[in-house]
N, C-alpha and C positions, 0 to 999 in steps of 0.2 A: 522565587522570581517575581513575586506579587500577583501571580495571573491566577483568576479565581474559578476558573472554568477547565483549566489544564493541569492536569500532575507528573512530573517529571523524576521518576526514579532511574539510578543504575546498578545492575550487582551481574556479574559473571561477561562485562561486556555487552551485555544487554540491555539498549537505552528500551523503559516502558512508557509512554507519552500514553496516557488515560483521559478523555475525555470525562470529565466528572461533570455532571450537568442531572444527573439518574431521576430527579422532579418535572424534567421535560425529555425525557428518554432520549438524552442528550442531544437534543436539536443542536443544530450547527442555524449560530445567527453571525451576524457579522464581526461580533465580539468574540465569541469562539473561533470562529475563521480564522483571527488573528493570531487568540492564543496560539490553535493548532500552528500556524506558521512559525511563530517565533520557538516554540520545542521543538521544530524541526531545525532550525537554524542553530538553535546550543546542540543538539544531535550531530550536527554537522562538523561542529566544531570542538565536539567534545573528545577528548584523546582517550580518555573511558567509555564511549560508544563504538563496539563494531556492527551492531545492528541496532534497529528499532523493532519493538513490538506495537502497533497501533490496539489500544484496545477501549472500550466503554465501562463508563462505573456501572455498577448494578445489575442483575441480573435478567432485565427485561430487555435492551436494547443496546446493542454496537451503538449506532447513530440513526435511529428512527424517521431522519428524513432532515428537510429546511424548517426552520421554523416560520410556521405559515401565519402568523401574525405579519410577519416582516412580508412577503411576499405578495401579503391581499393587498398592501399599500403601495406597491411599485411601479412607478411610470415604466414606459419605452425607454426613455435613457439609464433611469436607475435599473432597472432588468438588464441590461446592457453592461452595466458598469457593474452590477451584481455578480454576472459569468465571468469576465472577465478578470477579478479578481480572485475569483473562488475557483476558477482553471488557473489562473498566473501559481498560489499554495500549492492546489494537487501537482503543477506540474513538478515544483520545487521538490517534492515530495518524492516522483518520479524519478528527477533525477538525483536526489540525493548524495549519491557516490557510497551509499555505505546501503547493506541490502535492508528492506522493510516488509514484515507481516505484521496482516491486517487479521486481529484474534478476534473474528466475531462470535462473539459471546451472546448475541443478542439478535435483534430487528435491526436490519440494515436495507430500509429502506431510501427510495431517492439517492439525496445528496450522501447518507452513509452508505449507498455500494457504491456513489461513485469514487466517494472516499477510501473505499475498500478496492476499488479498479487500480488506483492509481498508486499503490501501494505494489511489492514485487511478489508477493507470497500471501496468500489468504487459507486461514483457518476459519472452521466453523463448528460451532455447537449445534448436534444432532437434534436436537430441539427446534431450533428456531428458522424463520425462513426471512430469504430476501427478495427483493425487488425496486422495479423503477414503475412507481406508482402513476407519476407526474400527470399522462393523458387521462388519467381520470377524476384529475382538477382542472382542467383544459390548460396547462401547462404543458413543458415540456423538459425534460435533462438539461441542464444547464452548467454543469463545471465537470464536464465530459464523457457522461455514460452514451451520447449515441457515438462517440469515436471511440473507444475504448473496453466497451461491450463487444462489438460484432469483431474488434480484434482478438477476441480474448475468446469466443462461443462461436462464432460466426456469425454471418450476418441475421442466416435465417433465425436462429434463436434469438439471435439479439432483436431483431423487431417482433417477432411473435412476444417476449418479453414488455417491451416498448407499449406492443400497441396493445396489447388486449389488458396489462397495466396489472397482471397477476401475478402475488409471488409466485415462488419455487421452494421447493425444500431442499434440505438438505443432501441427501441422496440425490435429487436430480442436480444441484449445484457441482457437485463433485463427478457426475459422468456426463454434464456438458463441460468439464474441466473449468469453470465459473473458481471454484476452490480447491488447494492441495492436500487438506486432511479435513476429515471432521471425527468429531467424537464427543462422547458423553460431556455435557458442559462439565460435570466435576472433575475430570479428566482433559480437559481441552486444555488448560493451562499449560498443564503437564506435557502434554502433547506437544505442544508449540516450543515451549523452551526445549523439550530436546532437540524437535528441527531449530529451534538459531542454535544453537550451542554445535550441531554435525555442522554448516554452516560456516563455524567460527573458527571451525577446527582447520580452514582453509585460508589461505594467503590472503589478505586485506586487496591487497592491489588487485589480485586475479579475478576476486569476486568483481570489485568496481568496472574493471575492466571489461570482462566477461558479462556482465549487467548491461553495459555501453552499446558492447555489439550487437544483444539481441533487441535493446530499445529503437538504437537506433538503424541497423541494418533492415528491422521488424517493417520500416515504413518506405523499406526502398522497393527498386528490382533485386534481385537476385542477387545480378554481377555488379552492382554497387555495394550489398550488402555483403559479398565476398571481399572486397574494395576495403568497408570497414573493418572489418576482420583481421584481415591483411595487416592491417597499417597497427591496429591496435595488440595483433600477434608480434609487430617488432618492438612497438614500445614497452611490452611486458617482456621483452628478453634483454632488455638493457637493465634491468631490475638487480638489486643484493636478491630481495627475494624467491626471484625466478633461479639466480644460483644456489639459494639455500635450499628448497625445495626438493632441488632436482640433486643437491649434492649431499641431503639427506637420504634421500629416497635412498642412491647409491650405497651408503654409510648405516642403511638399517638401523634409524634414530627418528625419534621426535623432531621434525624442523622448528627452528626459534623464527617467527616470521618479525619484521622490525617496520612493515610499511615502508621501504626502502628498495 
Protein backbone atom coordinates (compact mmCIF):
# COMPACT_ATOMS: atom_id res chain seq x y z
CA UNK A 1 0.00 0.00 0.00
CA UNK A 2 3.20 2.29 -0.04
CA UNK A 3 2.90 3.18 3.70
CA UNK A 4 6.39 2.90 5.28
CA UNK A 5 5.44 3.08 8.84
CA UNK A 6 2.50 0.44 8.77
CA UNK A 7 2.28 -3.35 7.99
CA UNK A 8 -0.70 -4.78 6.82
CA UNK A 9 -1.01 -8.73 6.87
CA UNK A 10 -4.06 -11.24 6.76
CA UNK A 11 -4.20 -15.29 7.44
CA UNK A 12 -7.09 -17.11 9.31
CA UNK A 13 -9.43 -13.92 9.21
CA UNK A 14 -7.28 -12.09 11.20
CA UNK A 15 -6.33 -8.55 9.88
CA UNK A 16 -2.51 -7.82 11.67
CA UNK A 17 -1.90 -3.86 11.28
CA UNK A 18 1.86 -3.69 12.90
CA UNK A 19 3.22 -0.40 13.61
CA UNK A 20 6.83 -0.87 12.31
CA UNK A 21 8.59 2.26 13.48
CA UNK A 22 10.91 -0.27 16.29
CA UNK A 23 14.16 2.86 15.91
CA UNK A 24 11.72 5.13 17.57
CA UNK A 25 9.73 2.54 19.74
CA UNK A 26 7.26 3.13 17.32
CA UNK A 27 6.37 6.71 18.21
CA UNK A 28 3.05 7.76 16.74
CA UNK A 29 3.87 11.24 14.71
CA UNK A 30 1.51 12.64 12.38
CA UNK A 31 2.57 10.33 9.49
CA UNK A 32 1.91 7.32 11.29
CA UNK A 33 -1.36 8.54 12.61
CA UNK A 34 -2.27 8.43 9.25
CA UNK A 35 -0.91 5.25 8.24
CA UNK A 36 -2.58 3.70 11.37
CA UNK A 37 -5.90 5.12 9.81
CA UNK A 38 -5.82 4.13 6.46
CA UNK A 39 -5.13 0.11 7.70
CA UNK A 40 -7.82 0.57 9.48
CA UNK A 41 -9.97 1.71 6.59
CA UNK A 42 -8.64 -1.53 4.21
CA UNK A 43 -9.65 -3.60 7.60
CA UNK A 44 -12.80 -2.22 7.26
CA UNK A 45 -13.36 -2.95 3.94
CA UNK A 46 -11.56 -6.00 3.69
CA UNK A 47 -13.93 -9.05 3.13
CA UNK A 48 -10.73 -11.26 4.47
CA UNK A 49 -10.77 -9.36 7.84
CA UNK A 50 -13.00 -10.40 10.63
CA UNK A 51 -10.84 -8.99 13.30
CA UNK A 52 -7.91 -6.81 13.70
CA UNK A 53 -4.90 -7.48 15.78
CA UNK A 54 -3.05 -3.98 16.76
CA UNK A 55 0.34 -4.66 17.47
CA UNK A 56 4.27 -3.04 17.60
CA UNK A 57 7.41 -4.13 15.53
CA UNK A 58 10.22 -5.09 17.90
CA UNK A 59 10.33 -6.22 21.12
CA UNK A 60 10.70 -3.16 23.32
CA UNK A 61 7.57 -1.23 22.64
CA UNK A 62 3.67 -1.40 21.52
CA UNK A 63 3.75 2.41 20.93
CA UNK A 64 6.11 4.20 23.35
CA UNK A 65 4.28 7.37 23.41
CA UNK A 66 3.80 10.78 20.80
CA UNK A 67 6.74 11.66 19.25
CA UNK A 68 7.91 14.52 21.23
CA UNK A 69 9.91 16.30 18.70
CA UNK A 70 6.54 17.07 17.16
CA UNK A 71 5.00 18.24 20.28
CA UNK A 72 7.86 20.62 21.71
CA UNK A 73 6.91 22.63 18.62
CA UNK A 74 3.22 23.02 18.86
CA UNK A 75 1.12 26.05 19.18
CA UNK A 76 -2.58 26.48 20.92
CA UNK A 77 -4.11 25.83 17.62
CA UNK A 78 -1.81 23.14 16.30
CA UNK A 79 -2.39 21.21 19.87
CA UNK A 80 -5.81 21.69 19.14
CA UNK A 81 -5.88 20.40 15.75
CA UNK A 82 -3.36 17.63 17.00
CA UNK A 83 -6.20 15.90 19.37
CA UNK A 84 -8.58 16.27 17.26
CA UNK A 85 -7.32 14.42 14.65
CA UNK A 86 -5.60 11.70 16.61
CA UNK A 87 -9.29 11.22 18.58
CA UNK A 88 -11.29 11.61 14.92
CA UNK A 89 -8.40 7.70 14.07
CA UNK A 90 -8.95 6.24 17.47
CA UNK A 91 -12.46 6.93 17.35
CA UNK A 92 -12.77 5.22 13.77
CA UNK A 93 -10.83 2.62 15.40
CA UNK A 94 -13.52 2.28 18.04
CA UNK A 95 -16.09 2.01 15.96
CA UNK A 96 -14.82 -0.16 13.36
CA UNK A 97 -17.83 -2.69 13.15
CA UNK A 98 -15.42 -5.55 13.09
CA UNK A 99 -13.82 -6.40 16.88
CA UNK A 100 -10.02 -5.08 17.65
CA UNK A 101 -7.14 -6.32 20.07
CA UNK A 102 -4.63 -4.32 21.04
CA UNK A 103 -1.33 -7.01 21.43
CA UNK A 104 0.90 -5.16 23.52
CA UNK A 105 4.04 -6.62 23.18
CA UNK A 106 5.88 -3.77 24.45
CA UNK A 107 5.79 0.06 26.34
CA UNK A 108 2.61 1.50 25.85
CA UNK A 109 3.15 4.53 26.92
CA UNK A 110 0.90 8.12 26.40
CA UNK A 111 -0.57 8.02 23.06
CA UNK A 112 0.16 4.09 22.78
CA UNK A 113 -2.46 3.22 25.77
CA UNK A 114 -4.60 5.42 24.48
CA UNK A 115 -4.13 3.69 21.31
CA UNK A 116 -4.58 0.62 23.08
CA UNK A 117 -7.98 2.27 25.01
CA UNK A 118 -9.56 2.55 21.96
CA UNK A 119 -9.24 -0.63 20.66
CA UNK A 120 -12.09 -3.49 22.09
CA UNK A 121 -9.72 -6.23 23.64
CA UNK A 122 -6.00 -5.63 25.00
CA UNK A 123 -3.28 -8.23 25.52
CA UNK A 124 -0.16 -7.76 27.30
CA UNK A 125 3.22 -9.12 27.65
CA UNK A 126 4.11 -9.92 31.31
CA UNK A 127 7.25 -8.10 30.92
CA UNK A 128 6.41 -4.87 30.12
CA UNK A 129 4.40 -2.02 31.77
CA UNK A 130 2.03 0.89 30.70
CA UNK A 131 1.06 4.23 31.29
CA UNK A 132 -0.04 7.81 30.66
CA UNK A 133 3.01 9.64 31.40
CA UNK A 134 1.92 13.21 29.79
CA UNK A 135 1.79 15.34 33.41
CA UNK A 136 5.16 14.63 33.80
CA UNK A 137 6.11 16.74 30.74
CA UNK A 138 3.44 19.34 31.87
CA UNK A 139 1.25 17.99 29.06
CA UNK A 140 -1.67 16.28 29.22
CA UNK A 141 -3.72 12.86 27.28
CA UNK A 142 -4.74 14.18 24.16
CA UNK A 143 -6.57 11.67 21.71
CA UNK A 144 -8.61 10.24 24.76
CA UNK A 145 -7.04 8.60 27.74
CA UNK A 146 -8.76 11.02 30.34
CA UNK A 147 -12.40 9.75 28.78
CA UNK A 148 -11.62 6.38 28.09
CA UNK A 149 -9.44 5.34 31.14
CA UNK A 150 -11.73 6.12 33.94
CA UNK A 151 -14.43 4.27 31.62
CA UNK A 152 -12.53 1.39 31.49
CA UNK A 153 -10.69 1.28 35.63
CA UNK A 154 -12.67 3.87 37.15
CA UNK A 155 -12.24 7.03 37.77
CA UNK A 156 -10.20 6.76 40.85
CA UNK A 157 -7.53 4.67 39.20
CA UNK A 158 -7.69 6.47 36.11
CA UNK A 159 -6.54 9.78 37.76
CA UNK A 160 -4.19 8.18 40.41
CA UNK A 161 -2.69 6.95 36.83
CA UNK A 162 -3.00 10.50 35.35
CA UNK A 163 -1.67 12.26 37.88
CA UNK A 164 1.04 10.88 39.64
CA UNK A 165 2.18 9.88 35.78
CA UNK A 166 3.50 6.26 36.86
CA UNK A 167 3.37 3.16 35.02
CA UNK A 168 1.58 -0.17 36.15
CA UNK A 169 2.54 -3.58 35.29
CA UNK A 170 1.29 -6.11 34.16
CA UNK A 171 -0.48 -7.96 36.91
CA UNK A 172 -1.90 -4.83 38.23
CA UNK A 173 -3.18 -3.89 34.53
CA UNK A 174 -5.11 -7.05 34.48
CA UNK A 175 -6.91 -6.68 38.07
CA UNK A 176 -7.83 -3.09 37.34
CA UNK A 177 -9.17 -4.89 34.17
CA UNK A 178 -6.88 -2.15 32.21
CA UNK A 179 -6.33 -5.63 29.89
CA UNK A 180 -7.95 -9.10 29.11
CA UNK A 181 -4.98 -11.57 29.04
CA UNK A 182 -1.43 -11.33 29.71
CA UNK A 183 1.48 -13.73 29.30
CA UNK A 184 4.90 -14.56 28.66
CA UNK A 185 5.83 -12.28 25.58
CA UNK A 186 6.93 -15.67 23.74
CA UNK A 187 3.59 -16.89 24.30
CA UNK A 188 1.62 -13.62 23.91
CA UNK A 189 1.12 -14.21 20.30
CA UNK A 190 -0.08 -17.24 20.79
CA UNK A 191 -2.35 -16.19 23.23
CA UNK A 192 -4.12 -13.56 21.29
CA UNK A 193 -4.77 -15.48 18.16
CA UNK A 194 -6.46 -18.05 20.06
CA UNK A 195 -8.71 -15.17 21.66
CA UNK A 196 -9.49 -13.78 17.91
CA UNK A 197 -9.86 -17.00 16.46
CA UNK A 198 -12.86 -18.16 19.81
CA UNK A 199 -14.00 -14.82 18.74
CA UNK A 200 -14.37 -15.63 15.01
CA UNK A 201 -15.96 -18.62 15.76
CA UNK A 202 -19.07 -16.35 16.26
CA UNK A 203 -21.49 -14.67 13.87
CA UNK A 204 -19.91 -11.41 12.00
CA UNK A 205 -23.12 -9.45 12.63
CA UNK A 206 -23.66 -10.45 16.42
CA UNK A 207 -20.32 -9.40 17.30
CA UNK A 208 -20.68 -5.88 15.52
CA UNK A 209 -23.71 -5.66 16.96
CA UNK A 210 -23.10 -6.71 20.34
CA UNK A 211 -19.96 -4.29 20.24
CA UNK A 212 -22.70 -1.36 19.34
CA UNK A 213 -24.56 -1.82 22.33
CA UNK A 214 -21.90 -1.92 24.90
CA UNK A 215 -20.09 1.23 23.07
CA UNK A 216 -22.81 2.88 22.87
CA UNK A 217 -25.41 2.12 25.59
CA UNK A 218 -21.77 2.34 27.84
CA UNK A 219 -22.18 6.38 27.70
CA UNK A 220 -25.90 6.54 28.51
CA UNK A 221 -28.50 5.90 31.52
CA UNK A 222 -29.37 2.75 31.90
CA UNK A 223 -32.96 2.87 30.43
CA UNK A 224 -31.50 4.40 27.31
CA UNK A 225 -28.85 1.97 27.19
CA UNK A 226 -31.59 -0.77 27.45
CA UNK A 227 -33.41 1.49 24.57
CA UNK A 228 -30.13 0.52 22.44
CA UNK A 229 -30.18 -2.93 23.12
CA UNK A 230 -33.68 -3.15 22.27
CA UNK A 231 -33.57 -1.75 19.09
CA UNK A 232 -30.40 -3.46 18.05
CA UNK A 233 -31.84 -7.01 19.49
CA UNK A 234 -34.57 -6.46 16.64
CA UNK A 235 -32.30 -5.62 14.00
CA UNK A 236 -29.99 -8.75 14.58
CA UNK A 237 -33.35 -10.95 14.40
CA UNK A 238 -34.19 -9.93 10.81
CA UNK A 239 -30.64 -11.44 10.04
CA UNK A 240 -29.97 -15.05 7.62
CA UNK A 241 -27.58 -15.31 10.38
CA UNK A 242 -29.49 -14.99 13.39
CA UNK A 243 -31.62 -17.99 11.52
CA UNK A 244 -28.62 -19.93 10.82
CA UNK A 245 -27.25 -19.92 14.23
CA UNK A 246 -30.07 -20.64 15.93
CA UNK A 247 -31.12 -23.32 13.33
CA UNK A 248 -27.81 -24.94 13.78
CA UNK A 249 -27.65 -24.97 17.25
CA UNK A 250 -31.18 -26.96 16.93
CA UNK A 251 -29.49 -29.35 14.03
CA UNK A 252 -26.22 -30.09 16.16
CA UNK A 253 -23.96 -28.72 13.33
CA UNK A 254 -21.23 -26.24 12.65
CA UNK A 255 -23.24 -22.86 11.70
CA UNK A 256 -21.96 -21.40 8.04
CA UNK A 257 -22.28 -17.62 9.24
CA UNK A 258 -22.56 -15.46 5.39
CA UNK A 259 -22.63 -11.79 7.31
CA UNK A 260 -26.16 -11.80 6.08
Amino acid sequence: MGWTHVRYETAERIATVTIDRPEKLNALNDEVMAEIDAAFARAKADPQCGLVVLTGAGEKAFVAGADIAELATQTVRGGKEKSLRGQAVLGRIENLGKPVIAMLNGYAFGGGLELALACHLRTMAAETRIGLPEVGLSIIPGYGGTQRLPRIVGRGRALEMILTARPIDAPTALAFGLVNRVAPRAELAAQTRELALTILGNGPLALALATEAVLRGGETALEEGLRIECDLFGIISSTADMREGLTAFLQKRKPDYKGL
